[in-house]
C-alpha positions as CSV (number, residue, x, y, z in Angstrom):
1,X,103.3,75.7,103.9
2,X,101.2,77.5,101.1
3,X,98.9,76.0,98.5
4,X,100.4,77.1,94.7
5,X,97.0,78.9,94.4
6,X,97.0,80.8,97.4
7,X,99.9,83.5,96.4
8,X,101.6,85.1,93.7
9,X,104.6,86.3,93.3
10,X,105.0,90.3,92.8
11,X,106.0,93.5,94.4
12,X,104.4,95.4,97.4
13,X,102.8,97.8,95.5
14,X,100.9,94.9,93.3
15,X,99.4,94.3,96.8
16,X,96.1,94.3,97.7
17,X,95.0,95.3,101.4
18,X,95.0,92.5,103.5
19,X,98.0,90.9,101.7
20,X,100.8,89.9,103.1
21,X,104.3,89.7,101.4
22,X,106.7,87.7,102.3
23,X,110.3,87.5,101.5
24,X,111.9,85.7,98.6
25,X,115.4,85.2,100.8
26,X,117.5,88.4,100.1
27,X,119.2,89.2,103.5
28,X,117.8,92.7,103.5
29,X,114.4,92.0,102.8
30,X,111.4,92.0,105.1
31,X,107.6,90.4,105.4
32,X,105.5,93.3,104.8
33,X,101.8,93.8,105.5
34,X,99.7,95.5,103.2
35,X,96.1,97.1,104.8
36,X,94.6,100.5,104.3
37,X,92.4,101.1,101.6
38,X,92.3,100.4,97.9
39,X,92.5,103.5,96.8
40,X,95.6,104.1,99.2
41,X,97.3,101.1,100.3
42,X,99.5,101.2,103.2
43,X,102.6,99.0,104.4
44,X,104.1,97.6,107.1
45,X,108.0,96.2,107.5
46,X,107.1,93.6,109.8
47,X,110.7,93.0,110.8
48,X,113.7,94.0,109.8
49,X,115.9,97.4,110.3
50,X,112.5,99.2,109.5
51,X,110.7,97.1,111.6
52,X,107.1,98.8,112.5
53,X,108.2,101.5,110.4
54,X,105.1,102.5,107.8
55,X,104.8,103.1,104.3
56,X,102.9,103.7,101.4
57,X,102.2,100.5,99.5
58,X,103.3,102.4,96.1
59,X,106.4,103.2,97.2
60,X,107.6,99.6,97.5
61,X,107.6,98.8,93.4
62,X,110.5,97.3,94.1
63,X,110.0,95.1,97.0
64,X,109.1,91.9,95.2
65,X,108.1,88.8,96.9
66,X,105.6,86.0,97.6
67,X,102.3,87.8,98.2
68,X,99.4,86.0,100.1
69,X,96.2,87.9,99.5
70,X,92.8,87.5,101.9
71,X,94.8,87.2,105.5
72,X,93.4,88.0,108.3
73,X,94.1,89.8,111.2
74,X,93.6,87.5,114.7
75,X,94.0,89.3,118.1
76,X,95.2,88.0,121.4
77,X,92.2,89.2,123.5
78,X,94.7,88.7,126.7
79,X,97.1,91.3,125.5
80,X,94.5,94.4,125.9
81,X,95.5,97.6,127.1
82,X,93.6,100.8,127.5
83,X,95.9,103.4,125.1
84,X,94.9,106.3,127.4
85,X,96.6,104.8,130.0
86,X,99.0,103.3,128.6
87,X,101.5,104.3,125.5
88,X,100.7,102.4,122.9
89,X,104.0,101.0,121.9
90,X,104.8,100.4,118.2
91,X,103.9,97.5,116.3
92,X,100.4,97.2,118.6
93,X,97.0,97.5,117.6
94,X,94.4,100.2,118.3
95,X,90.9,99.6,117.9
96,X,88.6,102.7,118.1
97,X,85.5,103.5,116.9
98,X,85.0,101.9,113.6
99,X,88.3,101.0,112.6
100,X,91.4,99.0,113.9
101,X,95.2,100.4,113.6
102,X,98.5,100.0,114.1
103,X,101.2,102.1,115.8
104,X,103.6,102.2,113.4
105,X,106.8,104.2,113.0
106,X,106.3,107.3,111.0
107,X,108.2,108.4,107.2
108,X,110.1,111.3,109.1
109,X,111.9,110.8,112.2
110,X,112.5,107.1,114.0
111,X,111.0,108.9,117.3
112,X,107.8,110.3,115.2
113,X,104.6,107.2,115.5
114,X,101.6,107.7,113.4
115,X,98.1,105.3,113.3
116,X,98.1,103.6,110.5
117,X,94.6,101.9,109.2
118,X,94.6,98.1,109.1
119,X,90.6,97.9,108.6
120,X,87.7,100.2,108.3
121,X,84.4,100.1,108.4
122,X,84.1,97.6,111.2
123,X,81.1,97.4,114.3
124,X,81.4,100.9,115.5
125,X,82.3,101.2,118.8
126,X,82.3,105.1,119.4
127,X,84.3,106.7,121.3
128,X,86.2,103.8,123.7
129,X,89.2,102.1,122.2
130,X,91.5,99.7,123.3
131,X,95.3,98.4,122.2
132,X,96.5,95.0,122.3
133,X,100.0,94.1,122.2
134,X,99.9,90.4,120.7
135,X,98.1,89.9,117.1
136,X,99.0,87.4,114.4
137,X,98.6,87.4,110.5
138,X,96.4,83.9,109.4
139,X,94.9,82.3,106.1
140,X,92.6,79.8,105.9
141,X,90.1,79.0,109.2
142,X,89.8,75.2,111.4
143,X,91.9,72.6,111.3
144,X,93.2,74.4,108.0
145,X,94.2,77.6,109.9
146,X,97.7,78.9,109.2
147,X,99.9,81.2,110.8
148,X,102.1,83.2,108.7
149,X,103.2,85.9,110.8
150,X,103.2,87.0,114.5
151,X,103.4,89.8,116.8
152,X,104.2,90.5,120.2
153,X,105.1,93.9,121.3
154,X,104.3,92.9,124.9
155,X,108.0,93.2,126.1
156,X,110.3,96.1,124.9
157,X,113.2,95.5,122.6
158,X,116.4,94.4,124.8
């Protein structure tokens, strides 16, 4: 449940990053969400036929729906991968030096991935990176902590 003065309603591109907009019921719509940076804020279908599948925020005037500003990203520790090892599948994260992205599907072909910046400017951690597979989207913090998305790209599609 959401507190009337924790969203608004409007479209993707009226998104801040670190928003997260969730659908208003339409059967084609999709929870997006919206990270980068200000001056060029990226989106991510969360689910969906374009599922993983980046964009950029501007492009998305029309995507209206209820959009929860200040989320924050929570990682599943457990889920850790090393990325050189291992393909990083789409839809995980990537953390490297001082920033943390996503795999996400790139604008051209289905096949084509791209990083995709959730957060900058974080504890730099030079040149080692690591990917983890389960992550959720939360607001709030205690006993006041809500989930409002989650993602586990631990097992492939069937």
């Amino acid at each position: 449940m959401l507190r009337p003065n924790e969203f608004f309603v409007g479209s993707v591109a009226d998104a801040k990053p670190l928003s997260c907009v969730l659908p208003r019921g339409r059967p084609s719509d999709f929870p997006v969400l919206v990270c980068g940076e200000n001056d060029k804020p990226n989106a991510l279908a969360l689910a969906g036929n374009s599922q993983y599948r980046g964009f950029s925020a501007s492009e998305l005037k029309t995507r209206v729906g209820i959009v929860v500003p200040n989320i924050v990203v929570e990682i599943d520790e457990m889920s850790c991968f090393h990325p050189v090892y291992v393909e990083p599948p789409v839809g995980a994260l990537l953390r490297t030096a001082n920033r943390l992205d996503v795999c996400a599907k790139g604008e051209g072909h289905w096949h084509d991935t791209i990083r995709m910046l959730v957060l900058g400017s974080l504890l730099d951690s030079g040149a080692e990176e690591a990917g983890f597979t389960r992550w959720s989207i939360v607001i709030d913090e205690g006993v006041d902590k809500r989930t409002l998305f989650s993602i586990d790209v631990s097992e492939p599609p069937a």
